[in-house]
C-alpha positions in Angstrom: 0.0 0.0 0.0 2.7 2.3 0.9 4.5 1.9 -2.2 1.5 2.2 -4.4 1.4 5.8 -2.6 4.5 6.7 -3.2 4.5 5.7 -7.1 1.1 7.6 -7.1 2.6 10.9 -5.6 5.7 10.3 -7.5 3.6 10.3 -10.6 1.7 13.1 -10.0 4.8 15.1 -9.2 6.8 14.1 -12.3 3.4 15.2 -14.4 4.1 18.9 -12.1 7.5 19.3 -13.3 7.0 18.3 -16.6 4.2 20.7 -17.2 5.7 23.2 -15.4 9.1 22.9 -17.7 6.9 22.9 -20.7 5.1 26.4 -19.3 8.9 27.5 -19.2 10.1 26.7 -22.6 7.0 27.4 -24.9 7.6 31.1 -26.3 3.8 33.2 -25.1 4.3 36.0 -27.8 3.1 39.5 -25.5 3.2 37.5 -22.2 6.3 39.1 -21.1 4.6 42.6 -20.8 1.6 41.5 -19.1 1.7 38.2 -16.8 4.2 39.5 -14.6 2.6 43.1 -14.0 -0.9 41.0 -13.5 0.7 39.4 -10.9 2.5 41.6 -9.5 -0.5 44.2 -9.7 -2.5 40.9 -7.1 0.6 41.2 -4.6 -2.1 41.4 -1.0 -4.7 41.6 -3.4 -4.6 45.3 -4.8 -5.8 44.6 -7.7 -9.0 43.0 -6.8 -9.5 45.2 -3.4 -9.4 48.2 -6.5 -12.0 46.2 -8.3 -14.1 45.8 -5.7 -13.8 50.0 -4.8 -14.6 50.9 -8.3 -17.7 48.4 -8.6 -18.8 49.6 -5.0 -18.5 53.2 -6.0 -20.2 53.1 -9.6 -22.0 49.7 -10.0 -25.9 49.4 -8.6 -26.9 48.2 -5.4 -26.9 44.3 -6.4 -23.2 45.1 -7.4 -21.8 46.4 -4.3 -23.6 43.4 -2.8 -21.4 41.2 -4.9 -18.0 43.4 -4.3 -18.6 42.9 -0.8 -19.5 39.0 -1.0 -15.7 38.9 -3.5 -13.7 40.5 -0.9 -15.4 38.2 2.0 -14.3 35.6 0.3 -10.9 37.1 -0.4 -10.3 37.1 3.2 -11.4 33.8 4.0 -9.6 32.4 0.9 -6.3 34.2 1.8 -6.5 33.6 5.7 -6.8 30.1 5.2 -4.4 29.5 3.1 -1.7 31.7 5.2 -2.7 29.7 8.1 -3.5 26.3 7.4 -2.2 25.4 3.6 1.1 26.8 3.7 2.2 25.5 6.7 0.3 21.9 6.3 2.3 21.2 2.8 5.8 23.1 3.2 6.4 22.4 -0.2 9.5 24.1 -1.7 9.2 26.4 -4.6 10.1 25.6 -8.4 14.1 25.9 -9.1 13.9 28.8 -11.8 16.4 27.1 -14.1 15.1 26.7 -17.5 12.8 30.3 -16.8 13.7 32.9 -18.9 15.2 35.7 -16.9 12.7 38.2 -18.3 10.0 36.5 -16.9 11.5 36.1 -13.5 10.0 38.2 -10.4 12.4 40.6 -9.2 11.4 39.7 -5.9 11.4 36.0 -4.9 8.6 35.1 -2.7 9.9 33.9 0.6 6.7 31.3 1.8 6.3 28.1 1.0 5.1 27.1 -2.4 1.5 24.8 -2.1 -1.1 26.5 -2.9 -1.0 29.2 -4.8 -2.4 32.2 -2.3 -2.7 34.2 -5.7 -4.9 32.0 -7.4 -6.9 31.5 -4.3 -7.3 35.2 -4.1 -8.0 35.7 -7.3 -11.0 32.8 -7.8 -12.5 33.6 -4.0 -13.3 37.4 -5.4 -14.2 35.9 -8.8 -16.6 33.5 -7.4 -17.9 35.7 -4.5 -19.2 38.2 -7.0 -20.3 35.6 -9.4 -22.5 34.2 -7.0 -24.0 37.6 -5.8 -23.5 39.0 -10.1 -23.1 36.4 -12.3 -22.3 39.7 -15.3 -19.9 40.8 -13.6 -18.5 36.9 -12.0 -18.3 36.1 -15.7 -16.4 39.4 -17.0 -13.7 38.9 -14.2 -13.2 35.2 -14.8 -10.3 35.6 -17.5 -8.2 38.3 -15.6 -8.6 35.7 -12.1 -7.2 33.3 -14.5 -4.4 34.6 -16.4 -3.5 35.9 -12.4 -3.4 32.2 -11.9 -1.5 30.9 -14.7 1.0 34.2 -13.9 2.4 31.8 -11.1 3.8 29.4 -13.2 4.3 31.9 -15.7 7.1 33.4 -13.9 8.2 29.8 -12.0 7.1 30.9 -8.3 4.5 28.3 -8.2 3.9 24.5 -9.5 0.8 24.2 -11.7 -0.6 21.6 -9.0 -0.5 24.7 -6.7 -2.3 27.2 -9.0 -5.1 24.5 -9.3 -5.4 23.7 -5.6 -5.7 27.4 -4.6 -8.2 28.2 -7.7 -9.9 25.1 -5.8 -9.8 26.7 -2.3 -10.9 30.1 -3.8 -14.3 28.8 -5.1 -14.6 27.0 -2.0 -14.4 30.2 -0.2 -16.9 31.7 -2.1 -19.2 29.0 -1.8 -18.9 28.7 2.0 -19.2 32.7 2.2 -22.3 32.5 0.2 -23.8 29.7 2.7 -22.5 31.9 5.7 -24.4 34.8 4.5 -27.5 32.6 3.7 -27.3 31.1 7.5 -26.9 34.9 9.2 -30.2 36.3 7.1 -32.5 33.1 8.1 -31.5 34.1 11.7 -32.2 37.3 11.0 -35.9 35.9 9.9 -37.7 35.5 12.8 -41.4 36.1 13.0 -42.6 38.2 15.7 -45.8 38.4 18.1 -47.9 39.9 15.8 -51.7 39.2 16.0 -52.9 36.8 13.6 -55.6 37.8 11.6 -58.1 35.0 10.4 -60.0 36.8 8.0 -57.3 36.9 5.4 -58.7 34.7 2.4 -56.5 31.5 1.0 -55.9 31.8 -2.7 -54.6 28.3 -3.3 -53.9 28.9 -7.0 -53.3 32.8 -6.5 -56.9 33.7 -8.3 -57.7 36.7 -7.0 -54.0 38.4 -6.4 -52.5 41.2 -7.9 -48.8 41.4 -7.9 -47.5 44.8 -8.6 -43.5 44.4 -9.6 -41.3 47.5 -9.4 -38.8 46.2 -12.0 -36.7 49.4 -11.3 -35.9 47.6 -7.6 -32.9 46.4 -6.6 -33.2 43.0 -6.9 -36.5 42.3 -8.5 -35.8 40.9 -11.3 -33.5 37.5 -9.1 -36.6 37.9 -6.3 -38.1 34.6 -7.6 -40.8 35.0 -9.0 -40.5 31.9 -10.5 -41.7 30.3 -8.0 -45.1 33.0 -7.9 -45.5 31.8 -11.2 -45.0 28.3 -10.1 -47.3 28.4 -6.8 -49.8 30.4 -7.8 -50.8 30.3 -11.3 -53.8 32.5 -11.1 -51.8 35.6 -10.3 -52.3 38.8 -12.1 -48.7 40.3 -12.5 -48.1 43.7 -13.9 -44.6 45.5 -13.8 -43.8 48.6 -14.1 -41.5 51.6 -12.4 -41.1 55.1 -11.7 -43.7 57.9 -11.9 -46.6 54.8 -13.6 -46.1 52.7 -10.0 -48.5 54.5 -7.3 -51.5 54.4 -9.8 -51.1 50.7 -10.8 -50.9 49.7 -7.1 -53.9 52.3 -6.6 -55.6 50.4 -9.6 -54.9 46.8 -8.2 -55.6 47.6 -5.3 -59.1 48.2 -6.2 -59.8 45.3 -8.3 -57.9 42.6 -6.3 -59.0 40.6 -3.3 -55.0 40.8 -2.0 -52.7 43.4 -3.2 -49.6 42.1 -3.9 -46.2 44.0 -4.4 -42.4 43.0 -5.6 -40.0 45.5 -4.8 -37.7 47.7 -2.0 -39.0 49.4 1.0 -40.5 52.2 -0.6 -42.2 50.4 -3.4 -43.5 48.0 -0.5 -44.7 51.5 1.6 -46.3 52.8 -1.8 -48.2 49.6 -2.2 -49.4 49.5 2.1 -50.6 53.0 1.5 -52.9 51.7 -1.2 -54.0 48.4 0.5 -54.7 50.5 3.5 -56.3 53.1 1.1 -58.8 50.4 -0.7 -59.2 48.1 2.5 -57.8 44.8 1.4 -54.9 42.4 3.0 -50.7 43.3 1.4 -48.6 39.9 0.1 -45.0 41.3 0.1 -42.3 39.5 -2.0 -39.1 40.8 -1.2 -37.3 42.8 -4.6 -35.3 45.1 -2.8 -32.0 45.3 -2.0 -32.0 45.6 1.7 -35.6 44.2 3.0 -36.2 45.7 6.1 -39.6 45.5 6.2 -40.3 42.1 5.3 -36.7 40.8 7.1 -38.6 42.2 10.5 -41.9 40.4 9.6 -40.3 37.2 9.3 -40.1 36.7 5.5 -37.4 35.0 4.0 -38.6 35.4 0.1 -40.8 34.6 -2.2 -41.4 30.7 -1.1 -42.6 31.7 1.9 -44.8 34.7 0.7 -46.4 31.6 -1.4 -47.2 29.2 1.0 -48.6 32.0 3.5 -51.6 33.2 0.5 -52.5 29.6 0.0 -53.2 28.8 3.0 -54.6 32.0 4.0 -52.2 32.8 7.1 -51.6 36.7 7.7 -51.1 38.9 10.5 -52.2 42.7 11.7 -48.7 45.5 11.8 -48.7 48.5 12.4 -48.2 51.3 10.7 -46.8 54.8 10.9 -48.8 57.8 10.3 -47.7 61.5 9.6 -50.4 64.3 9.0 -50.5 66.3 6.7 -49.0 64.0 4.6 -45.3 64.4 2.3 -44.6 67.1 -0.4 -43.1 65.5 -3.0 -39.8 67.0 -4.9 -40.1 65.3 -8.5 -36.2 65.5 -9.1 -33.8 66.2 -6.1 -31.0 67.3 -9.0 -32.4 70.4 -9.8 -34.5 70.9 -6.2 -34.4 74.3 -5.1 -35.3 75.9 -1.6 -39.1 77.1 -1.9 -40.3 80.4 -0.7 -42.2 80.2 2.6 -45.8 81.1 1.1 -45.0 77.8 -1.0 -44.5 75.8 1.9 -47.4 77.1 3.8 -49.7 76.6 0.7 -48.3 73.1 0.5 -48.9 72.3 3.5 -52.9 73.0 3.6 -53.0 71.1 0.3 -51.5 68.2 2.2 -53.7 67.9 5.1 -56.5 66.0 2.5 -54.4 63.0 2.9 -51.5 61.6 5.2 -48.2 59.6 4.6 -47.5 56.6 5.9 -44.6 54.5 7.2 -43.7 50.7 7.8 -39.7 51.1 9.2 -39.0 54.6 10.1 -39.4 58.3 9.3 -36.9 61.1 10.3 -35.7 64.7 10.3 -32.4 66.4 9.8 -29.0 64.5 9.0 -30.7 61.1 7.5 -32.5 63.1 4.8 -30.6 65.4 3.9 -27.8 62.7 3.3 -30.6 61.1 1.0 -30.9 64.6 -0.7 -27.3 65.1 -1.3 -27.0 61.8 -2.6 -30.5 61.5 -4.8 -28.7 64.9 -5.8 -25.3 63.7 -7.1 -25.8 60.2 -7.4 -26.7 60.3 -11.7 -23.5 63.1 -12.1 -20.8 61.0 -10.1 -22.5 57.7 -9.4 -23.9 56.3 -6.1 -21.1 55.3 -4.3 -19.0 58.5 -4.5 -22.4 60.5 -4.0 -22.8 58.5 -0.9 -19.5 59.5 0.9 -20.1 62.6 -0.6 -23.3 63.4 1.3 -21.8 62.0 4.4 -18.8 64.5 4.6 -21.6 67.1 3.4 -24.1 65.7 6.5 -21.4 66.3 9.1 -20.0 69.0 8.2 -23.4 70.8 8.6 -23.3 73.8 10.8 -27.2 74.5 11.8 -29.1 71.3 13.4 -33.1 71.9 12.6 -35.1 74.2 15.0 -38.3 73.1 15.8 -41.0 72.7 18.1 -42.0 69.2 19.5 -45.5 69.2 21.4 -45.5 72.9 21.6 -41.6 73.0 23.5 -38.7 74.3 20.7 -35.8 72.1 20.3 -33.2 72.2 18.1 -32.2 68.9 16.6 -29.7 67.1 14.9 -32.0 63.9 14.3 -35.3 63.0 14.8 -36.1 59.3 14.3 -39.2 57.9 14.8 -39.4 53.9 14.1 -42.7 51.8 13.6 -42.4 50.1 16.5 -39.7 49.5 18.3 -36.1 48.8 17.0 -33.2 46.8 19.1 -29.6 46.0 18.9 -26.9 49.4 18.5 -24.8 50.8 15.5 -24.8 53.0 13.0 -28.4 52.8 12.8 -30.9 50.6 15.1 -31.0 46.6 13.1 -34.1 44.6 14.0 -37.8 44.9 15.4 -39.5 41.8 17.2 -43.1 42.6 16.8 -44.5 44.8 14.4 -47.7 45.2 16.4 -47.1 46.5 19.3 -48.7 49.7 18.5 -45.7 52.3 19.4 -43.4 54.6 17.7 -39.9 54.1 19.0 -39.0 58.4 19.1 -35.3 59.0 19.4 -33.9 62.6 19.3 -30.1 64.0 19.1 -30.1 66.9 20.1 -28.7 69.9 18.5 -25.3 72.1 19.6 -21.5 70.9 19.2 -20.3 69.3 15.6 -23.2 66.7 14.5 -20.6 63.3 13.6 -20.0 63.0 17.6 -23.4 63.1 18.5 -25.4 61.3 16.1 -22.3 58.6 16.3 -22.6 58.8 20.2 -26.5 58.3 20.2 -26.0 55.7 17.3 -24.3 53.3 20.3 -27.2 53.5 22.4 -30.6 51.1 22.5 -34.4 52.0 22.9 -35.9 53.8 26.3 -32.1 55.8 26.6 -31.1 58.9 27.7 -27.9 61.2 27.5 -26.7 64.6 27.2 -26.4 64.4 23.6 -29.9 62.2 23.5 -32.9 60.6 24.4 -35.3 57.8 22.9 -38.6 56.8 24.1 -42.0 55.3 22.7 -44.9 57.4 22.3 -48.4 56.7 20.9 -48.0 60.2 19.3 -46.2 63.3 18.7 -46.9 66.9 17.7 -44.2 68.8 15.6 -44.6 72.2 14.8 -42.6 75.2 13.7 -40.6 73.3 11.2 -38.5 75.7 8.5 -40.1 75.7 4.8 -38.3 73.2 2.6 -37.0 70.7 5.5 -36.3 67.4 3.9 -38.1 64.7 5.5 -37.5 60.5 4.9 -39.8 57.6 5.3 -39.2 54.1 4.5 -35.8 55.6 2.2 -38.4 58.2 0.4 -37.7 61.9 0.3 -39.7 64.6 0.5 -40.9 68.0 1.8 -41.8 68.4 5.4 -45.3 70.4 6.1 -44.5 73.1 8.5 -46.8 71.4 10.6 -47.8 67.5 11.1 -48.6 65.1 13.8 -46.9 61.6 14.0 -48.9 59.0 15.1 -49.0 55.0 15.4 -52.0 53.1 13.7 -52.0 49.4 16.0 -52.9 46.5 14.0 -54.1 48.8 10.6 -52.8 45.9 7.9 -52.7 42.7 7.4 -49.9 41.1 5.6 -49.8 37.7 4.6 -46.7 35.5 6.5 -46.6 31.8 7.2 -47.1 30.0 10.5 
């Protein structure tokens, strides 16, 4: 047995050497100029840690999910191998006789030679963002390999090593992908909401309207497949931009359950008309973050499915501001209005209110949103992003403003639709949708606003400090707010009315979730 081993390793280390010398004296016309730069270019993975920069600044939201999945797996990739692979098989690196000197590294690496740490790097960010953007996966798949074959190229690395990090790299991405899968279905966990047993069961989806925002993050992976699959009978319609409100407002009316395929504020657009028209919401998560549905205890579309045939729904809550939002068709070219505008706008608004499911706020949130709605089609989103922030706290003035009839001057106003938990840059989870509170939480204005809103950031619900405070409150009256104060609900942007109330609405809507 032994020395059936030992011929089998011999054999598979005379086929290494022998393809390795053939890599050395074939002639790759152009290969001179470019394999070793490549490689050099992936020394501590620089080249894909730029990759992943430029996608995050100028690719869509699904994109800078997938640069962030490819450097996960980078890490994991490259800290395994560092820890475990090179010092499990201290294999010694190729003698360079035989490699032209051109080709040569100036440099000689210094670790062990099996596996490649390259190649793993380079095929754990290739297969991270394949698996989040296949596009993008598949247009980085030839510069990951030529990185690979760059190792043997210039004779630091045995081809049996390239292929065994290559190996380990996909395995990365795969097991980051898994990891990632494991951390959102803990973050699914229904809540105490009341169930509602007068939701009807459409076994074949007769009956249900879905509404799909194809302009949504991830709409078009949100698998609607398996709608089409599960329930046949569905009426789909898709559409974006200014056409969405009035074909949920028209589904709505005809439909026995009003269903809706998008991000948060498609989902808030299409609540508003449910609770406009009367009839029970079935969300199927398109967006790219989810808040809404990740709090109700929806995973996707499967269990959206099961939940409408077999009729099983619960009540939320919901948010309520009055006089409802003025609406600034494009934040590019917005400009302050005059105060009689406001004013005038804010009568006209007091026909209907708004309406929130996550969160609505004043001061630094929004007006990041308007500097980066602002700048985000010039420069891209990313860059208009950071840009907003370093705009945000910079600011000099917080908001002045009265808050049941006493003036405060504010940094932040948050108000949450029920009551959020864990601490950060913003608050991360709810636990039960229908408990019928707003969760209020004020930073207060005076000193430099990054401190503050950072300091109240690290704090949890019913808090208090110098800099802040949060409670929960049925309702609250705001008052004396400056014409043309942005204001942000569920990610939307708008005008604030001079005036408004806040107020919760317990159990108002039903929306379908599985037992």
């Amino acid at each position: 047995m032994a020395e059936q081993e030992l011929t089998w390793q011999g054999a598979v280390a005379r086929w290494d050497r022998q393809l390795f010398e053939a890599v050395a004296r074939r002639h790759w016309p152009g290969a001179d100029r470019v394999l070793p730069r490549l490689g050099r270019a992936a020394n501590h993975g620089v080249l894909w840690g730029g990759t992943a920069a430029a996608l995050a600044a100028f690719g869509s939201a699904r994109t800078r999910k997938a640069a962030v999945r490819g450097v996960t797996s980078l890490a994991l990739a490259s800290a395994t191998i560092n820890t475990v692979g090179k010092w499990s098989v201290r294999r010694r690196r190729p003698v360079l006789e035989g490699v032209p000197a051109a080709r040569q590294l100036r440099t000689q690496p210094q670790t062990t030679s099996f596996p490649s740490g390259h190649s793993a790097s380079a095929f754990a960010f290739a297969a991270g963002l394949a698996l989040e953007a296949p596009g993008w996966g598949l247009a980085l798949a030839p510069v990951a390999a030529s990185v690979a074959f760059s190792r043997v190229y210039t004779g630091v690395h045995y081809p049996s090593d390239v292929v065994a990090g290559a190996a380990l790299g996909v395995a990365a991405g795969f097991v980051v992908r898994r990891l990632a899968r494991d951390v959102q279905e803990a973050r699914v966990v229904p809540g105490d909401e009341r169930p509602d047993a007068g939701a009807p069961a459409l076994p074949d989806g007769d009956g249900l309207t879905v509404v799909i925002n194809s302009g949504s993050g991830t709409a078009a992976f949100a698998g609607l497949d398996v709608l089409k699959r599960r329930l046949p009978k569905a009426e789909l319609v898709e559409c974006q931009g200014a056409e969405l409100e009035s074909e949920l407002a028209a589904a709505a009316s005809r439909a026995r359950v009003l269903g809706v395929c998008g991000g948060d504020g498609t989902i808030n657009a299409a609540a508003t008309a449910a609770l406009r028209a009367g009839v029970p919401l079935a969300v199927f998560p398109g967006g790219t973050l989810n808040h809404f549905a990740l709090d109700l205890g929806l995973a996707g579309a499967e269990d959206t499915c099961r939940a409408v045939a077999d009729g099983h729904a619960v009540r939320v809550g919901v948010g309520r501001f009055t006089p409802g939002p003025r609406r600034h068709p494009d934040p590019a070219s917005e400009t302050v209005p005059a105060a009689s505008d406001a004013e005038s706008g804010s009568e006209a608004g007091r026909e209907e209110s708004g309406y929130f499911l996550n969160n609505f706020s004043i001061g630094a949130y929004p007006e990041l949103l308007r500097h980066r709605l602002r700048w985000a089609p010039r420069i891209g989103s990313g860059p208009a992003a950071l840009l907003a922030a370093w705009r945000v706290l910079r600011a000099e003035r917080p908001v002045r403003l009265s808050l049941a009839g006493r003036p405060r001057s504010v940094w932040l106003l948050f108000a949450g639709n029920g009551t959020y938990h864990g601490t950060g840059p913003a608050p991360r989870r709810r636990d039960n949708l229908g408990e019928g509170l707003l969760d209020v939480r004020l930073v207060f204005g005076g000193g430099r606003p990054g401190p503050r809103l950072f300091a109240a950031a690290f704090t949890g619900p019913l808090s208090r400090s110098p800099v802040h405070t949060a409670t929960r409150l049925r309702s609250l009256r705001i008052s004396d707010v400056p014409p043309g104060t942005p204001l942000a609900y569920d990610g939307e942007y708008a005008k604030a009315p001079t005036a408004f109330v806040l107020d919760e609405l317990p159990e108002a809507l039903t929306v379908y979730r599985p037992r």
